[in-house]
C-alpha positions as CSV (number, residue, x, y, z in Angstrom):
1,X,-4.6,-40.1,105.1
2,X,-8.1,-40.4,105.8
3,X,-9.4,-44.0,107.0
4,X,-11.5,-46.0,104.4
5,X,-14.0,-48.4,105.7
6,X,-14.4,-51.5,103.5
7,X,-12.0,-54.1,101.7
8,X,-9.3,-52.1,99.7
9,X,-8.0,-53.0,96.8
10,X,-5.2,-51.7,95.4
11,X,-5.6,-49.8,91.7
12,X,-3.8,-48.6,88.7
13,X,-4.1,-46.1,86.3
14,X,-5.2,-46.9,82.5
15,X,-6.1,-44.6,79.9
16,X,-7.2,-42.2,83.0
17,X,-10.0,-44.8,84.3
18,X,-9.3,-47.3,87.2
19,X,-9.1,-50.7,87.0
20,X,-8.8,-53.2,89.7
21,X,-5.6,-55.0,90.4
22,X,-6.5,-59.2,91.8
23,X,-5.7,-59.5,95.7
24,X,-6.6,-57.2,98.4
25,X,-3.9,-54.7,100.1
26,X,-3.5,-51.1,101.1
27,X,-3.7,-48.0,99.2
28,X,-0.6,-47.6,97.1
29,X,1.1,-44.9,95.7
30,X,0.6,-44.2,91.6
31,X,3.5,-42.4,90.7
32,X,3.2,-39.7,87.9
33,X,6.0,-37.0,86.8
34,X,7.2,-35.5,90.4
35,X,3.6,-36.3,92.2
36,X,2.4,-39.0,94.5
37,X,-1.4,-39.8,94.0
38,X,-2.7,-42.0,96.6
39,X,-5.3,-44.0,95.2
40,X,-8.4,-46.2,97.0
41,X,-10.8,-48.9,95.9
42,X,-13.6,-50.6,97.9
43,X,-16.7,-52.4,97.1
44,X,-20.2,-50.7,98.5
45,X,-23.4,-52.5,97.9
46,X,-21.6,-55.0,95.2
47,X,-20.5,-51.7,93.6
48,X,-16.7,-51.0,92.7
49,X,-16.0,-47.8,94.0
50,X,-13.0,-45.5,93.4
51,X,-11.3,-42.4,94.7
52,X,-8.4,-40.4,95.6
53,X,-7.1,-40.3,99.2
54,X,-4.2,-37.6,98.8
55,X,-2.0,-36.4,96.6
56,X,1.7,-35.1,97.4
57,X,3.7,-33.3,95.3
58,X,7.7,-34.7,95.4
59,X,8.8,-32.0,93.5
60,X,11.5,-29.7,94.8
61,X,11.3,-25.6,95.7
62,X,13.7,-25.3,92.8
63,X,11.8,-27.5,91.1
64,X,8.5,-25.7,91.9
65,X,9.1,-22.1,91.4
66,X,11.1,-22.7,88.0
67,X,8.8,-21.5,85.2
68,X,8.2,-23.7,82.7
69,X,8.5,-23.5,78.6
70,X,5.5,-22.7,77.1
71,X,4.6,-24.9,73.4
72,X,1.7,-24.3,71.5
73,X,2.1,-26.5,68.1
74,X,-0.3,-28.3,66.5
75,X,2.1,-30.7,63.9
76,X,2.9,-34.0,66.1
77,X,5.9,-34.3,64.5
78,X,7.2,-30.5,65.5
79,X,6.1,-31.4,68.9
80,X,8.1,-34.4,69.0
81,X,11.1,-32.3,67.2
82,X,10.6,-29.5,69.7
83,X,10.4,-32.3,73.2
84,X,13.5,-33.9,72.0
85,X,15.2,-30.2,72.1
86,X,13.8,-29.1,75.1
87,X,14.6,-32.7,76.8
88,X,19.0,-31.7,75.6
89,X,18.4,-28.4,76.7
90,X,17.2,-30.0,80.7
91,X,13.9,-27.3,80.5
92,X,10.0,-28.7,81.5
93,X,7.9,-28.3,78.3
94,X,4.1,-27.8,78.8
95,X,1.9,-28.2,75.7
96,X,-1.1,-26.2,75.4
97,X,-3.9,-25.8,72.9
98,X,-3.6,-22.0,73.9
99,X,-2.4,-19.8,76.8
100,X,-5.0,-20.6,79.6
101,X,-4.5,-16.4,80.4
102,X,-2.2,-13.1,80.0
103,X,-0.7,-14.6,82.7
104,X,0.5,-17.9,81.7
105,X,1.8,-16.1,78.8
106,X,4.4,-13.9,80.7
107,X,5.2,-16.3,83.5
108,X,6.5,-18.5,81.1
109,X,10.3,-19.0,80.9
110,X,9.9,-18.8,76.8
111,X,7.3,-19.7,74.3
112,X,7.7,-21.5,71.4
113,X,4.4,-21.4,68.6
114,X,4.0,-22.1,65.7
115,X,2.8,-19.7,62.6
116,X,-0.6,-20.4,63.2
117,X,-0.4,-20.2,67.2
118,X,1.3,-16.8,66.3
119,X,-1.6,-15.6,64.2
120,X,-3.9,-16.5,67.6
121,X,-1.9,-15.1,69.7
122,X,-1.9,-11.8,68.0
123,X,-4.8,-11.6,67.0
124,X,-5.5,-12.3,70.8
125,X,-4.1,-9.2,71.4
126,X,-1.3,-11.0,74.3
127,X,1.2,-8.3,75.4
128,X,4.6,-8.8,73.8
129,X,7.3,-10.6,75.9
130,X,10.7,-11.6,75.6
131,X,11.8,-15.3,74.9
132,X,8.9,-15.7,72.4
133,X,10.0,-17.9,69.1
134,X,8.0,-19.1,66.3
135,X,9.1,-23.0,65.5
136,X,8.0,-24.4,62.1
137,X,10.0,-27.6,60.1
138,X,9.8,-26.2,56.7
139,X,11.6,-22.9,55.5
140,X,9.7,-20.0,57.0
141,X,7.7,-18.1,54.1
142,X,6.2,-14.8,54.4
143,X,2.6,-16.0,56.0
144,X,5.6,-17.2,58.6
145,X,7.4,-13.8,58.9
146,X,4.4,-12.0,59.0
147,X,3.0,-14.3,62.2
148,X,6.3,-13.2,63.6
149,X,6.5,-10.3,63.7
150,X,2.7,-10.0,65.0
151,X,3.0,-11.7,68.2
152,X,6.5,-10.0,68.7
153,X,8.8,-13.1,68.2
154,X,12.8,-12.7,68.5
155,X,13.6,-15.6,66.5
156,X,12.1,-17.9,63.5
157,X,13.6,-21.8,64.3
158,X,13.5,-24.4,61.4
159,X,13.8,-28.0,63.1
160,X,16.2,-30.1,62.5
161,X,17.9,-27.9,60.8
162,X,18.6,-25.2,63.7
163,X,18.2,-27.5,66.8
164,X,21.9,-26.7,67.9
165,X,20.2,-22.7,67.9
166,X,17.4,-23.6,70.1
167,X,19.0,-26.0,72.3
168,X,21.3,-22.7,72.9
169,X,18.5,-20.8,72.8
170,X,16.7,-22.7,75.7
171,X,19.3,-23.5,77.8
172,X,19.7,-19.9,79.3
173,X,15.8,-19.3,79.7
174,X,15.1,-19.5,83.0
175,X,18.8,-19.7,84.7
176,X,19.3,-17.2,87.4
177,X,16.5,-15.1,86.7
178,X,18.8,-13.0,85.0
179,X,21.4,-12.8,87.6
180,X,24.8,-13.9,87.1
181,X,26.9,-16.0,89.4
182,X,30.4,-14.8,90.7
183,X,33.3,-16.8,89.1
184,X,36.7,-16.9,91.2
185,X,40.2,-18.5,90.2
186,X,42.4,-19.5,92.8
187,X,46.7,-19.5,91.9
188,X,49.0,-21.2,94.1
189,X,52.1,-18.6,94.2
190,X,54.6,-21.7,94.1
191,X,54.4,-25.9,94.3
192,X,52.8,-26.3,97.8
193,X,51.0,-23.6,98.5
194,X,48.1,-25.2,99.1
195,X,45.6,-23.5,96.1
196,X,43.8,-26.0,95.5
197,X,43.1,-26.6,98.9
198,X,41.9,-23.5,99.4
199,X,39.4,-23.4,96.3
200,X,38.1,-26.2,97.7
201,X,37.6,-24.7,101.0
202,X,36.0,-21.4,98.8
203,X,33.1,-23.8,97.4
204,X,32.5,-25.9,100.5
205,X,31.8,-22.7,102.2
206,X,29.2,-21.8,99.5
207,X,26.6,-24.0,98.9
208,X,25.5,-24.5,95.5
209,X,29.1,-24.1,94.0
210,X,30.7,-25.1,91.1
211,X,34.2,-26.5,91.8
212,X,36.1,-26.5,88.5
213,X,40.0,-28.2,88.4
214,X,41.3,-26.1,85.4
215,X,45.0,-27.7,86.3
216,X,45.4,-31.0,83.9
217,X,48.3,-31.8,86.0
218,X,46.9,-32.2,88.8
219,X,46.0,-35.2,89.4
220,X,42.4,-34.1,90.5
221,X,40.6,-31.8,92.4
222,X,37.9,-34.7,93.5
223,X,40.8,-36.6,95.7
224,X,41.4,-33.1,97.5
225,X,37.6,-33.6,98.5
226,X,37.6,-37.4,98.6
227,X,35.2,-37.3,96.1
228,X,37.2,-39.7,93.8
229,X,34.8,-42.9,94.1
230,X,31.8,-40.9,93.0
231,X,29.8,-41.3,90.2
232,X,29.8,-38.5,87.3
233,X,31.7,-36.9,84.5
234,X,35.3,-35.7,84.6
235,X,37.0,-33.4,82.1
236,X,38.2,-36.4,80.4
237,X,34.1,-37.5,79.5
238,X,33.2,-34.0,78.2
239,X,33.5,-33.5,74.2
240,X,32.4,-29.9,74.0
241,X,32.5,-28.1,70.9
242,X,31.2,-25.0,71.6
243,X,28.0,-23.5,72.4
244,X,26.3,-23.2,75.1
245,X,25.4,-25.6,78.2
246,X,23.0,-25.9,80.4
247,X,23.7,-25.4,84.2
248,X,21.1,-28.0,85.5
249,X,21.9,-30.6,82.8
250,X,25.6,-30.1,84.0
251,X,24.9,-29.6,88.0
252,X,23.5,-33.3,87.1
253,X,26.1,-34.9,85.1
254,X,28.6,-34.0,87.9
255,X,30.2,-35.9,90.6
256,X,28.7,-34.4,94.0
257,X,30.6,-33.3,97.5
258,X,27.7,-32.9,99.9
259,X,25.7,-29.7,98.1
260,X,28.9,-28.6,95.5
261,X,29.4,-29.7,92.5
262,X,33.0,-30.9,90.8
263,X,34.3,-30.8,87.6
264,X,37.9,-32.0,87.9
265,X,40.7,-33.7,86.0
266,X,41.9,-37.3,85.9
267,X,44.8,-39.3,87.3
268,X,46.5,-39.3,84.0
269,X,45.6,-36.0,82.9
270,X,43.3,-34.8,79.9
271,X,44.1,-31.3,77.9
272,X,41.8,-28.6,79.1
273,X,40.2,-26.4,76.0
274,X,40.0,-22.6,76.8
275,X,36.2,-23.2,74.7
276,X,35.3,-26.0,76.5
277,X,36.5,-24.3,80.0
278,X,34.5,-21.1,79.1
279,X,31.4,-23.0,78.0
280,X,31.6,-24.8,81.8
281,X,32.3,-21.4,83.8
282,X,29.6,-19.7,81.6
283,X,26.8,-22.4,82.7
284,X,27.7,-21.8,86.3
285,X,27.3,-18.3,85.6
286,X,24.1,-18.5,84.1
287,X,23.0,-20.5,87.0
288,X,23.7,-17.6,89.3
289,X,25.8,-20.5,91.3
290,X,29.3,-19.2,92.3
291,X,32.2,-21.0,90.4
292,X,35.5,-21.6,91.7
293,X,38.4,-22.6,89.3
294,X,41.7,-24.1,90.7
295,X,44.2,-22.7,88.0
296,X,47.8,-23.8,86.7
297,X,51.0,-21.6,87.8
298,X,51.8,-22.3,84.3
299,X,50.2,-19.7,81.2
300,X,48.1,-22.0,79.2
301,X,45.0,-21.0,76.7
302,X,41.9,-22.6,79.3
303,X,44.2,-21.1,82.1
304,X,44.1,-17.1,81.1
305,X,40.6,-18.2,80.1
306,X,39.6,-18.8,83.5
307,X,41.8,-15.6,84.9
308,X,40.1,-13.5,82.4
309,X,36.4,-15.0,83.8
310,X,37.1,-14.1,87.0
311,X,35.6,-11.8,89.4
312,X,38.4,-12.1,92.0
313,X,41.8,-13.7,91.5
314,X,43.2,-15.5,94.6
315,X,47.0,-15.8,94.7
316,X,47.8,-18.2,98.0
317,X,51.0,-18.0,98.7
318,X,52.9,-19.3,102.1
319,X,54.8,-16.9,104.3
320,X,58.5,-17.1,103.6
321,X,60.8,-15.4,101.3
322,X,60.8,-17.6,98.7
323,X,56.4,-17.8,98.1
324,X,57.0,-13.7,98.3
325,X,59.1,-14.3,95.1
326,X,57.1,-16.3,93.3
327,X,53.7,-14.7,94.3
328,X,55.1,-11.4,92.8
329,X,55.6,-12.8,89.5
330,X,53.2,-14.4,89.6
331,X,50.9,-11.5,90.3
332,X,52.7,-9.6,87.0
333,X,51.8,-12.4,84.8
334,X,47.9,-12.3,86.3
335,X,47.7,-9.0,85.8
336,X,47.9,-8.9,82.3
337,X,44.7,-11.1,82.0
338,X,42.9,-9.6,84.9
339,X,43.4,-6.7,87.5
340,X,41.4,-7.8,90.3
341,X,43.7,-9.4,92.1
342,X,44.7,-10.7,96.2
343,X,46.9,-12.7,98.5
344,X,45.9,-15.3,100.5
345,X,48.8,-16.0,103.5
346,X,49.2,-19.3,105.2
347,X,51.5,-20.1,107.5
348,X,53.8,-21.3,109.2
349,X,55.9,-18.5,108.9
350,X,59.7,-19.7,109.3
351,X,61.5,-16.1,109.6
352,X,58.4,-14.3,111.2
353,X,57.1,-12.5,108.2
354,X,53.7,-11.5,108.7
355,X,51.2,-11.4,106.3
356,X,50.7,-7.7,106.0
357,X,54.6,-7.6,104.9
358,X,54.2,-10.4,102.8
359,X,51.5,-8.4,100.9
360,X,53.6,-5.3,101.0
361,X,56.5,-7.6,99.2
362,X,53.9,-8.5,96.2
363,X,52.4,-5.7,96.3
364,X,49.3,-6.9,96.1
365,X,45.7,-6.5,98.8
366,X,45.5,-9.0,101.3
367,X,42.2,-10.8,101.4
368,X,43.2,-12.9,104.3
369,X,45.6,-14.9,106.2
370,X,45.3,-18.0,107.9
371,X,47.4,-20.1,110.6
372,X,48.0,-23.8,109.8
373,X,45.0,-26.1,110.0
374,X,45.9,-28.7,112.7
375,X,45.5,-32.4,110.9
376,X,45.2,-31.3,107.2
377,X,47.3,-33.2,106.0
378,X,46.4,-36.4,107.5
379,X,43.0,-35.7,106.4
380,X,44.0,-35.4,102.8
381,X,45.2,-38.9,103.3
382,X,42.2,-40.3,105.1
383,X,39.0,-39.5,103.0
384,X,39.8,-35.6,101.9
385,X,39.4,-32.1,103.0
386,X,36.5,-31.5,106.1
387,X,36.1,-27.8,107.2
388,X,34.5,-27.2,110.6
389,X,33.2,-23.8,111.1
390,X,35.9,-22.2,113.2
391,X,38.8,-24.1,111.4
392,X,41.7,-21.3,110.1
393,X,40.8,-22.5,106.4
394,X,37.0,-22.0,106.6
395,X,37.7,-18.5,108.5
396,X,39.7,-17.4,105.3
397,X,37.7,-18.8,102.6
398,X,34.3,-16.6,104.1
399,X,36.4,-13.7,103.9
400,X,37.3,-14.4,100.8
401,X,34.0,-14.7,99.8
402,X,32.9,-11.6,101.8
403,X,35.2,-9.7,99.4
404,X,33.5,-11.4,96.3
405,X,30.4,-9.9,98.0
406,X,31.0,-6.3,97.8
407,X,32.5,-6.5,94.5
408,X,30.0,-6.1,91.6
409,X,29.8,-9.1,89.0
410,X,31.0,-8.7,85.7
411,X,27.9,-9.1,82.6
412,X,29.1,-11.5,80.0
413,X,30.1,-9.8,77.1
């Protein structure tokens, strides 16, 4: 910061002017929306003198490079209408008198006008885009229609009428760029095969991931990561009824394990809807985040939901006669909701069976095996699951994920 000769005052921000604040300090920050602007105050010649000394932007990369939604609407009260959407849907509104240039206009993540900003903006001659919709809150008429289908508009939106539509609408605008995230569900072959161990060991080993308990029984994922005390929704807070979230309004509604987030399932256990399930695994998708789902043994509806959504199925089953057993009918009954499917093998192995035979047995593709993980079980007790680098269980989950890799996402339907 540069140095300012003369007593400083410390200022505020009214109605865009300065005004000085009684008793004498150091410059102090002013905070607006994600920036810092430093602001200084000194008295030359009897004169009150003001000026910025920096400015820093606070705002994040993702934060940063995330276009924005683009609103041109004269009416106050459809701007007010349209920010109290756009705040459910988690997107940054910017309101404009006009597009500043051809640019502004595509870099946009959408744009919402009105009639008449339609009319100017054809009559601009701006290149048509995707993710343009004409906002009004009366009943379009044909003056409406017409403004349209000028500037190249996909959809007509009457507020409040349709704000479920453009909540929906806005939600997906600018998640992923268009690329979808990978979505795998992990199976435990028997009781005590350590699945949802291993899911968790799949999203601590990819930053960014969703980690979804799809089991109501349980008991929760988040004590597997020790993540029990921390703040956020469970399954048992979210009323969905259908439609479409958005990833970032759920990323931030959800309890936190270092840089994954967790959706899991209570102590007492909550029923888990194959709608509200899909909606979750959807947003993750949409958010080009991988998502991981720790699934039931047990065929429910938000069960062969989550098989059916995945990229990869993960059956982890122990090596011992027994697991073999149960991971080959268990692999009959996944099959039927989903084809791509592969063994995880832990040991110990009591009778020597390796985990090559134990795939042969199931007859399904081993994705990997893994020794015992010295202290596991202890630290399940003492604060939840920590992987080091080299441990068997993060060894297995990036070769897990090195399969996910290769193998090409599925499009929503």
């Amino acid at each position: 910061m540069p140095v300012i000769a003369g007593p400083v005052v410390p200022v505020s921000v009214v109605s865009g002017r300065c005004r000085r604040i009684s008793g004498q300090s150091y410059p102090q920050p002013v905070i607006y929306p994600q920036i810092v602007v430093l602001l200084w105050c000194r008295h030359i010649g009897g004169r009150h003198i003001c000026g910025m000394a920096a400015a820093k932007d606070t705002r994040t990369d993702k934060q940063r490079n995330t276009a924005a939604v683009l609103a041109v609407l004269g009416d106050p009260l459809l701007r007010g209408e349209v920010a109290r959407v756009a705040a459910a849907a988690g997107v940054d509104l910017v309101e404009v008198a006009m597009p500043s240039s051809r640019k502004a206009w595509l870099s946009a993540a959408a744009v919402l006008l009105d009639a008449s900003a339609a009319r100017r903006c054809a009559d601009r001659g701006l290149p048509r885009r995707d993710r343009v919709l004409v906002i009004g809150c009366d009943e379009p008429g044909p003056a409406d229609w017409q403004a349209a289908i000028a500037v190249g508009a996909q959809h007509v939106v009457t507020l409040p009428r349709q704000d479920t539509d453009l909540v929906a609408a806005l939600s997906v605008v600018d998640e992923g760029g268009g690329h979808r995230g990978p979505v795998v569900a992990v199976v435990a072959a028997k009781g005590g095969a350590g699945a949802s161990v291993f899911a968790a060991a799949l999203a601590l080993s990819a930053p960014g991931a969703l980690l979804v308990d799809a089991d109501p029984w349980s008991g929760g994922i988040d004590l597997v990561l020790g993540s029990e005390d921390q703040p956020g929704l469970r399954w048992a807070d979210l009323a969905l009824q259908g439609g479409r979230l958005g990833y970032g309004a759920l990323r931030d509604a959800l309890p936190r394990r270092g840089e994954i987030s967790v959706l899991s399932g209570g102590r007492a256990g909550v029923d888990i809807t194959a709608a509200a399930l899909h909606a979750v695994i959807d947003a993750g998708c949409r958010g080009a985040t991988l998502v991981v789902c720790d699934v039931p043994r047990r065929s429910t509806d938000a069960a062969e939901a989550a098989l059916e959504a995945a990229d990869l199925v993960v059956v982890v089953a122990r090596a011992d006669v027994r697991s073999c057993a149960a991971a080959a009918a268990a692999g009959s009954w996944i099959a039927t909701c989903n084809p791509n499917i592969g063994v995880v093998v832990r040991g110990p192995a009591p009778g020597g069976l390796r985990a090559a035979e134990v795939a042969d047995i199931v007859d399904l593709p081993l994705l990997a095996s893994m020794r015992p993980q010295p202290g596991l079980d202890e630290a399940l007790e003492r604060g939840g699951l920590r992987l080091t680098r080299r441990s068997p269980l993060a060894t297995a989950a990036r070769r897990v994920l090195g399969v996910l890799a290769q193998h090409p996402v599925r499009e929503a339907a």
